[in-house]
Structure formats: C-alpha cells, structure tokens
Steps between C-alpha positions, in 0.01 A plus 500: 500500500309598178207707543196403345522735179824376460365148497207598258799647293675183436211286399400484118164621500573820645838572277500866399267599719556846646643558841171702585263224375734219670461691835094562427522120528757403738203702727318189435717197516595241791764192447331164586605164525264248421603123590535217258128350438335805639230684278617890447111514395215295373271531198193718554668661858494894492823587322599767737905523369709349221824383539863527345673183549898590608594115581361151488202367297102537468277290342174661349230284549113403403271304621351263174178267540647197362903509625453748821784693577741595120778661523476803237833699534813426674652880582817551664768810589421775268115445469208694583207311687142601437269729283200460684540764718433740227152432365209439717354351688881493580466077559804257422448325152764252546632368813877535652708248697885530569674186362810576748572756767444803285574854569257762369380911531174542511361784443148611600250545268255749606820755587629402167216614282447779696852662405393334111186727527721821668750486201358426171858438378579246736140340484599477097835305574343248712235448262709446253756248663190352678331414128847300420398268811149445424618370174722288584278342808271460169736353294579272742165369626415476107783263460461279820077470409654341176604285710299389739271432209731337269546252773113474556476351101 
C-alpha cells in the first residue's frame, strides 16, 4: 500500500515537488470517499481542506438566482479541488458535489498553511500552483455566466 506522500507524488499538481515538501504535506492529508450525489462542500461553508481528486468525478457548483443550482466545472483524476482555503475569511466560493463514487486526499487547511508560513519556499510553490487554479475556476465561471445570460436574451 502507497503511503500518502507517495500518493501526493503521483498526482499532477504536486509533480516535482520535493520529497521534503511532499512529506511536510503528506503530515496533512487523509483519503476520503465521498458517494455519488454527496456534497464534498457547499458554497459559503468554512473551507477547512482542499482536495486532490485521485479517481471519479466532481462537479463545482453555484447557486444562481434565476436557474438555482449550475454546474461550473466538471474535475476529474488529476485535479485539484478548492482555493478557498487560502484567503480569508477561508469560506467556499463555489460549491462541490461528487458526480460518481469519487476517491479524494484531503488535506487540512489550517496544518497546511502553517508548514506554507514555516517554509517560505514551500509557501512560494503552493502559491504559485494555487494561482493556476484560481484562474482557471475564473475562466470557467466567466465562460458558463456567458451562458446563463446568453440564454436569458
């Protein structure tokens, strides 16, 4: 059985990490399963982890006046889950519901930035991966607001 670090090692988002910095976080991580239907987290909770997804499917979510529920993203194996965690007041933007039985590490916020804030080097790396996410989560809601209001005309 794979440890966790050696789990964190095969996922995308951590490629090229260090060993060191893969074991700061392994400190941090749990596997979950989350059942089909079931919300990994809803918009405006306390984002208290974010998530690598290692099998299965996640739809990111918000909550619109006129068409409720709208499906934003569709992230599968390979994907990192959630930006939220790092800016306060640390509250989910965007919700998260598994589209199938889905397989994920989570990995605990508040233990996570501490080792960011411990190791300015490692706090840099995650910044700078993290920034790719929150611009395509961006991109993404941009496009599907086209949308919804393209269909509103």
């Amino acid at each position: 059985m794979k440890t966790l670090a050696e789990l964190l090692a095969t996922h995308p988002f951590f490629r090229d990490f260090s060993p060191e910095h893969l074991e700061l976080l392994s400190g941090c991580a749990s596997q979950q399963r989350v059942d089909e239907g079931d919300f990994l987290f809803r918009e405006g909770e306390v984002a208290k982890a974010f998530y690598v997804v290692r099998h299965g499917s996640i739809a990111v979510t918000a909550v619109t006046p006129h068409q409720g529920l709208v499906t934003i993203q569709t992230l599968g194996e390979g994907d990192v889950l959630g930006w939220s965690w790092l800016v306060k007041p640390y509250r989910w933007h965007f919700g998260a519901r598994a589209l199938e039985p889905t397989v994920v590490v989570g990995l605990d916020a508040a233990c996570v930035r501490g080792k960011c804030d411990q190791d300015s080097k490692f706090g840099y790396e995650m910044m700078r991966r993290f920034a790719q996410v929150m611009a395509s989560r961006l991109e993404a809601t941009h496009l599907q607001l086209m949308n919804v209001y393209e269909n509103r005309s």
